[in-house]
N, C-alpha and C positions, 0 to 999 in steps of 0.2 A: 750384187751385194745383198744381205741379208737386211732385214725390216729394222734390226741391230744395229745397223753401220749406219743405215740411211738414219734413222735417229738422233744416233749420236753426231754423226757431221752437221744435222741440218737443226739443229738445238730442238727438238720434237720428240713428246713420248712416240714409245715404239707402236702404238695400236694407230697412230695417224701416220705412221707409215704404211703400214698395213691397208690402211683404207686408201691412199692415195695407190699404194700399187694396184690394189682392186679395181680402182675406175679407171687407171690408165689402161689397164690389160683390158677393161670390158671397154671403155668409149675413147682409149687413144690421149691423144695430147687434148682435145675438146674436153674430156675428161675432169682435166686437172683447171682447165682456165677459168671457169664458176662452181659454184659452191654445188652439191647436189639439192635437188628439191627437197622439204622439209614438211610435213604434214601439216602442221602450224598448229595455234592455240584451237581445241573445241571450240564452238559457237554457242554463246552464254544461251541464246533462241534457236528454239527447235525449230525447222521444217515444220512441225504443226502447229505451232505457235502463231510464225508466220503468218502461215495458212488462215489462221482462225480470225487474229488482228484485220488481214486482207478483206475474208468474207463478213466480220462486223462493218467495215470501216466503209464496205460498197452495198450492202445488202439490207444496213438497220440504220437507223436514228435513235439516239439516247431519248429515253424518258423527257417531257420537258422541252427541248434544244432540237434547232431546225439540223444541226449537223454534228457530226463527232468534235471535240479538241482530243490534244494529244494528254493532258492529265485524266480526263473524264472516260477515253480510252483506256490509258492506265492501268486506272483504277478498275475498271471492268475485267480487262484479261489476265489482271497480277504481274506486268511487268510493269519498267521504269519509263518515264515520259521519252527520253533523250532515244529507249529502245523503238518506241512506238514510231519515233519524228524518225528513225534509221529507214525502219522498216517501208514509213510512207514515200523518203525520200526515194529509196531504192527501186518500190513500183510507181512513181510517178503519180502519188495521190494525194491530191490537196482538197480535202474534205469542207476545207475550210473556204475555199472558190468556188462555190454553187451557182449553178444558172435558177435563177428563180424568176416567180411571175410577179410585176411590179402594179398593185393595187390600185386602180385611179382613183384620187382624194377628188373628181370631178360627182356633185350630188345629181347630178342628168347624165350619167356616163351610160346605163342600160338605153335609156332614150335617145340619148344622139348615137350610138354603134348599132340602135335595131333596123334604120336602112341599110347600113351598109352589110349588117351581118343577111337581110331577105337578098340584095343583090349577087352577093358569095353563094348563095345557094341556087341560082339559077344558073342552070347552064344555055348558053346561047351558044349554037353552030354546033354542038357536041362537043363544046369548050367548056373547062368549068373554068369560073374567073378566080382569081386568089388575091388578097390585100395582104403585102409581107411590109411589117415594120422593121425594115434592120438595125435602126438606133432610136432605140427606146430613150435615150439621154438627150434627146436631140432634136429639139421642137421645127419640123419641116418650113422650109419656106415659102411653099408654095406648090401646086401640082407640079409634078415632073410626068413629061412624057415617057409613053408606055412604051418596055424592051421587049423585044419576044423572048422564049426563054433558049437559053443553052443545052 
């Protein structure tokens, strides 16, 4: 049948005739069972845009502010906040969850940490000793016996 006929039986302009016989001769009946791929809408942000947001957002600190937000961002690179929050969510950066160092409000805090900081510097056996705090939130109960390490 002509692209004519299959048209008019199947209630279809004739050029979507056309293109259905094109993809059934090129990919078969798979062909005709989804839609072909579609390039889709341009990306309102460039690849260097991107790029640029990415290396402010890991490599500076704003004027003023221990860490970026997403308007202060912004405003810096000339796009929209909702672009900026895309872009962080897409690489996994939360700017805004900093490990930071937590200040002791203790007024003898140099004095009571300078034994322990002369003991950390000696090495005994060709061991250097380490004191790790893992929960700074978390006032110890008590000594805990020493692990070797892993």
């Amino acid at each position: 049948m002509q692209n004519k006929e299959i048209s008019e039986r199947l209630g279809v302009a004739p050029r979507m005739a056309s293109l259905w016989r094109s993809r059934f001769i090129q990919l078969g009946v798979e062909g005709l069972l989804k839609d072909a791929p579609r390039s889709g809408r341009t990306p309102a942000i460039s690849p260097q845009m991107t790029a640029r947001v990415i290396a402010r957002t890991t490599q500076s600190k704003p004027a003023g502010a221990t860490h970026w937000s997403r308007s202060r961002m912004a405003l810096e690179v000339g796009i929209s906040e909702s672009s900026v929050g895309r872009i962080w969510r897409a690489h996994g950066l939360k700017p805004h969850r900093i490990e930071s160092f937590k200040v002791s409000n203790d007024p003898h805090f140099a004095e009571n940490w300078r034994p322990l900081l002369v003991c950390i510097s000696i090495r005994q056996n060709m061991r250097l000793v380490l004191s790790i705090d893992e929960k700074s939130q978390i006032q110890a109960s008590g000594p805990h016996p020493a692990r070797p390490c892993r």
